[in-house]
Each structure stands twice: as structure tokens, then as C-alpha cells.
C-alpha positions in Angstrom: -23.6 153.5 45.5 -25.4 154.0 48.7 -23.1 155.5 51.3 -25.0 154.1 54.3 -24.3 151.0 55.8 -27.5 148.8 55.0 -30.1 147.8 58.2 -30.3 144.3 58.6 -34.1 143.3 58.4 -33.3 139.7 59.0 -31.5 140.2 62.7 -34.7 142.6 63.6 -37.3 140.3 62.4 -35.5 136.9 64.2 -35.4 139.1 67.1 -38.6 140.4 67.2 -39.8 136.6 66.7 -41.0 136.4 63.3 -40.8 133.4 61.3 -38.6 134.2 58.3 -39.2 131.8 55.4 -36.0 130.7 53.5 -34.1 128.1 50.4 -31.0 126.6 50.5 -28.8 127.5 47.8 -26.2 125.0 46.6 -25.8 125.2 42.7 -22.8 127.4 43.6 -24.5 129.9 40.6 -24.7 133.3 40.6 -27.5 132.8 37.8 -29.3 130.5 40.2 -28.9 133.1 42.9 -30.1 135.8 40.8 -33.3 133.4 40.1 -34.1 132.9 43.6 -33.3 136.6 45.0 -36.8 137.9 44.0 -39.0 134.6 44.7 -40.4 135.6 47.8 -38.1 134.4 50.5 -37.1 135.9 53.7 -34.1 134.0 53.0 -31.2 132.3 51.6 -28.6 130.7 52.4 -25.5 130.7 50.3 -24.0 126.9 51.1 -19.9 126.6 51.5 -19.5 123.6 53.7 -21.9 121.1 51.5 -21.6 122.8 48.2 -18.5 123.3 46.1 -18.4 127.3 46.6 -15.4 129.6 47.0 -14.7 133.1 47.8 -15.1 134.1 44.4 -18.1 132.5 43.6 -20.4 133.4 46.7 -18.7 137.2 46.1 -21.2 137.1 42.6 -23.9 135.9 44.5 -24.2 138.0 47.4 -24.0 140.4 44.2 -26.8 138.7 42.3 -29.1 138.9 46.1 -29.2 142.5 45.9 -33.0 144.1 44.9 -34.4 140.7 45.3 -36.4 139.7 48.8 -34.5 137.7 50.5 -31.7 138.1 52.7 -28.0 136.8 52.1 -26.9 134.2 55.1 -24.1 132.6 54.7 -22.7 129.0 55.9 -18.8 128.8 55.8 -17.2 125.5 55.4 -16.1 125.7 59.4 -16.2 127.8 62.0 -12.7 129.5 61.6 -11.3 133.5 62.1 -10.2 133.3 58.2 -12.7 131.8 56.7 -15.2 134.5 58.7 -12.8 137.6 57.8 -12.9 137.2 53.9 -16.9 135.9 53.9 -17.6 139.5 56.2 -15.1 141.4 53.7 -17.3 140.6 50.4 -20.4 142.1 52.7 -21.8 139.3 54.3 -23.6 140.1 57.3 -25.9 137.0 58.5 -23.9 133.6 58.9 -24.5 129.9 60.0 -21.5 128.3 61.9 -21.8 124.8 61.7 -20.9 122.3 64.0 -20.5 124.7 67.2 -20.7 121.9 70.1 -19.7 124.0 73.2 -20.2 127.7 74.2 -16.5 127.9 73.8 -16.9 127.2 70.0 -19.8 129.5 70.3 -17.9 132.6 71.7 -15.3 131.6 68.8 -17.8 132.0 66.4 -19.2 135.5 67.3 -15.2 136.8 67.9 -14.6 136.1 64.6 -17.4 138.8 63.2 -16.0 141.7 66.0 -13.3 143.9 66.1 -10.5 143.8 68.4 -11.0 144.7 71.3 -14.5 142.9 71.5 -13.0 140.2 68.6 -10.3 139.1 66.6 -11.9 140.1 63.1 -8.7 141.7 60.8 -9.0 145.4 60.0 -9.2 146.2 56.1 -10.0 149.9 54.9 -11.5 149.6 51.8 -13.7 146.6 51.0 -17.1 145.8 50.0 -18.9 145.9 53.0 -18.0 149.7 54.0 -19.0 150.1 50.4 -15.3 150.2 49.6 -14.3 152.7 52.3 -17.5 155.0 51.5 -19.2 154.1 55.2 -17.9 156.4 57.2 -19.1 155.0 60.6 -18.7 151.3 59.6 -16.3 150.4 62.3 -18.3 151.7 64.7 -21.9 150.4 63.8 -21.0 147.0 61.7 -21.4 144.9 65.1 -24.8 146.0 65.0 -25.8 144.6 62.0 -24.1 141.5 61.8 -26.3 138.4 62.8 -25.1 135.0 63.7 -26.3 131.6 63.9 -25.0 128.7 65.6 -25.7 125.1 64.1 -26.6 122.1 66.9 -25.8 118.9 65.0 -24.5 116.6 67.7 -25.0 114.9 70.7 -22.5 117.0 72.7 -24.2 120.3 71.2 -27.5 118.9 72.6 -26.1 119.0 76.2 -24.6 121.9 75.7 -27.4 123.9 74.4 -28.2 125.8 77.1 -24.8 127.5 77.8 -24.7 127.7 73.7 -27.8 129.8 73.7 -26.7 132.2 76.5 -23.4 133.5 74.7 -24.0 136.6 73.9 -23.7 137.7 70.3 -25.6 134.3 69.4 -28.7 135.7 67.5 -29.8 132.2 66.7 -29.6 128.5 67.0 -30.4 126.0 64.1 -30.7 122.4 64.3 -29.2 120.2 61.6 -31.7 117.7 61.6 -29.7 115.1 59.3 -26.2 115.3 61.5 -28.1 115.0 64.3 -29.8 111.9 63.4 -26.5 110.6 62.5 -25.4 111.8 66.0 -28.1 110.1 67.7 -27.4 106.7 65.9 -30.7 107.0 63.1 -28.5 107.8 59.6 -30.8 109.0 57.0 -33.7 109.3 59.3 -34.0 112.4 60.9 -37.9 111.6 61.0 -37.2 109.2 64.2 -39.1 109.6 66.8 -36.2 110.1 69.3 -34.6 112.9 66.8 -37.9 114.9 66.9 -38.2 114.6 70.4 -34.4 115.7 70.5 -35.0 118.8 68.4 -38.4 119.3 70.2 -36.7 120.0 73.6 -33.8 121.8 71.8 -36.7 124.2 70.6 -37.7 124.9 73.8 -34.2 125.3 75.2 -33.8 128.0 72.6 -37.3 129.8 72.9 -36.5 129.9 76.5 -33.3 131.6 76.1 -34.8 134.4 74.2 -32.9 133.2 71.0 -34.6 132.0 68.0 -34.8 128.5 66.7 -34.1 127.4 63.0 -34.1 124.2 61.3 -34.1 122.8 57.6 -37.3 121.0 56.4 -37.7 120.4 53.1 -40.9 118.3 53.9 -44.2 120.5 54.3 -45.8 118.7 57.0 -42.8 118.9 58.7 -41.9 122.6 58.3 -45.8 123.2 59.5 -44.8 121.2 62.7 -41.7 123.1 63.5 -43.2 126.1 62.8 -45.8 125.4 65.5 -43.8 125.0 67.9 -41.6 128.4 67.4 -39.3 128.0 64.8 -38.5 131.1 63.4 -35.3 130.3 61.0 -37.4 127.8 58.9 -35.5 126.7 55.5 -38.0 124.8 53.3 -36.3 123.7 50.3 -33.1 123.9 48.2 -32.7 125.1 44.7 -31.0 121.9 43.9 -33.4 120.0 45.6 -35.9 121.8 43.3 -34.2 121.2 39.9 -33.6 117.5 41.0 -37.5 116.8 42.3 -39.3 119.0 39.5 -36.7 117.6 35.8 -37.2 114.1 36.9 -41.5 115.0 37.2 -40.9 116.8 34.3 -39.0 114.0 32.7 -41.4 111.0 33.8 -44.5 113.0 32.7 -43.0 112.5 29.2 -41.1 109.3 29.1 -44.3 107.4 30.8 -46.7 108.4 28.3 
């Protein structure tokens, strides 16, 4: 096992402004995970607030990730210290906080992945992110390569976005296009006019800031449109999605003829 406490390509490149392509992962499968890892993604994101995943279970695939081309980011079911502190003990290093409203919730969020004094992350010595205790220098450079993203899914996160995007430690802001819409009185149509409008000006806000947009857009015209105008955290699919959409083709190709 490597020593050296890996570089985080995915914080540089978001940084630096370059789209990074990803899938949402919500079979909860370390199988599925181990499918995905070498597809050709940027990307993906291990699901624990809409999927039924646990500690155990996103441990395997954050195992099942490694060699493949996409990077591990990681949603936990809230934005909460404990939640944070076992996810970053199994090695995660790029997160999605969901639901982050004010820049209050937003400092929260980035405490949670620091050491005291800058934090209140807990202090274990042997875990698998030092490579169990083998990273010499992990307390030390760990801040470095940890990456998180806020998630602007509501009205009040809207007006807030500004002061979201200036807290430092925020690498990123993604829009939730299908809370929002809810948020914004369109249920199940995150395609209205006055939601893409909405996440339209939250691009800019974002861009502005010098942090970089994200959104989820499972749609291809779609994820083409946001991508012109600067996303750079672009999701375009889920692996459920994909075995839902492609068995049923698969299925009716059959049961039609």
C-alpha cells in the first residue's frame, strides 16, 4: 500500500475550471461501483441521502473506485459533524452536502472536514484515509486534499447564494434542479422556465465567485445547455437510471415483436 497521501485530481481540475463529467450511483453495490469505476467518468457520486447506503456499504465502494477513472464524491444523508467524521475516516475526500441554505450551514459543512483548531473533525490514528496510520504527514496536508460541495435546492439557498459561495473552504456549488423546482412551486418539472432561469442566474452567481457550478442532468440537451453556460460539476446520468431506461428497451424490443 502506497504510503503517500493521494492528490486529489478532481479539486485541481474544478479549480482550474474544467468540466468534469460524472454518474450518479444509487444501487448501493459495490459490484455496480466496480462496473462504473473504469467507464470513463471524471466522476461519481456514491448517493447516502436518496439511496439506501450505509457506512459499510459505501466503505466497499470507495474500495471497488480504486484503479478505475473516476473520482469517489460522496453525498451524506445530511450535513452533520458525524455523519462527515466516519464518511472522511473510510477515505472519502470529495463530498456533496445537501441542503446547505445559509452560509452558516455552509461554514458547518466545511468544519466538519477540518481539524480542530480550523474544525471540529474527531482525531483517529489509524484509519483508512492515512492508509491506516502509514501517512506520516496526513494531519498536516489532509485539508488540502479534501474538496467540498455545497447543494442549492431551495428558495432560501437561492438568496443566499452569494454569501454561500464566498465561505471559504466551499470548492463548489451544485444546484439540485428537482428540489428546487419543488421549492419554487413546479413539482416534477425542473424544465420550467422560471427554474432554468433560477439556476441560470445561480450559475452566474457561482462563476462570479470564482467557485465552480454543478448540476444533475440526465437529459443530453440539457447537460449541453448547462455546460455552455459554465457548469463544471456536470452529473449526466445514474446507474439506476441506466438499468431502469436500457431492461425496459431491452424488454419491449422483445415483448413487441
Amino acid at each position: 500500500m502506497n504510503a503517500q497521501l493521494p492528490a486529489n485530481t478532481f479539486k485541481r481540475a474544478i479549480r482550474e475550471g474544467r468540466p468534469q463529467i460524472g454518474l450518479w450511483s444509487s444501487l448501493c453495490s459495490n459490484v455496480a461501483a466496480e462496473v462504473i469505476a473504469g467507464a470513463g467518468f471524471d466522476w461519481i457520486l456514491i448517493d447516502t441521502e436518496h439511496a439506501p447506503n450505509e457506512l459499510p456499504m459505501v466503505f466497499s465502494q470507495l474500495q471497488a473506485l480504486v484503479g478505475g477513472t473516476a473520482a469517489p464524491v460522496v453525498r451524506p444523508a445530511w450535513n452533520d459533524m458525524v455523519l462527515m467524521k466516519r464518511l472522511l475516516d473510510i477515505g472519502g475526500q470529495n463530498f456533496l452536502i445537501p441542503y446547505v441554505q445559509t452560509p452558516e450551514e455552509a461554514r458547518a459543512a466545511v468544519a466538519a472536514t477540518r481539524y480542530p483548531p480550523k474544525g471540529v473533525r474527531g482525531v483517529a490514528v489509524t484509519h483508512r484515509a492515512n492508509r491506516y496510520g502509514r501517512v506520516k504527514d496526513y494531519y498536516k496536508r489532509c485539508e488540502e486534499e479534501i474538496c467540498v460541495i455545497v447543494q442549492i435546492e431551495t428558495r432560501q439557498g437561492l438568496q443566499n447564494i452569494d454569501a454561500i459561495a464566498a465561505v471559504d473552504g466551499v470548492d463548489g456549488l451544485f444546484v439540485g434542479p428537482s428540489d428546487l423546482a419543488a421549492a419554487l412551486g413546479h413539482l416534477g418539472d425542473p424544465a420550467h422556465a422560471e427554474v432554468r432561469t433560477a439556476i441560470g442566474d445561480a450559475f452566474k452567481s457561482i462563476r462570479a465567485a470564482g467557485k465552480a457550478p454543478g448540476i444533475l442532468a440526465p437529459i443530453e440537451a440539457d447537460a449541453r445547455h448547462w455546460l455552455s453556460l459554465g457548469c463544471v460539476v456536470l452529473a449526466v446520468g445514474s446507474d439506476a437510471g441506466l438499468l431502469a431506461r436500457h431492461s425496459e428497451e431491452l424488454a419491449a424490443r422483445f415483448k413487441s415483436s
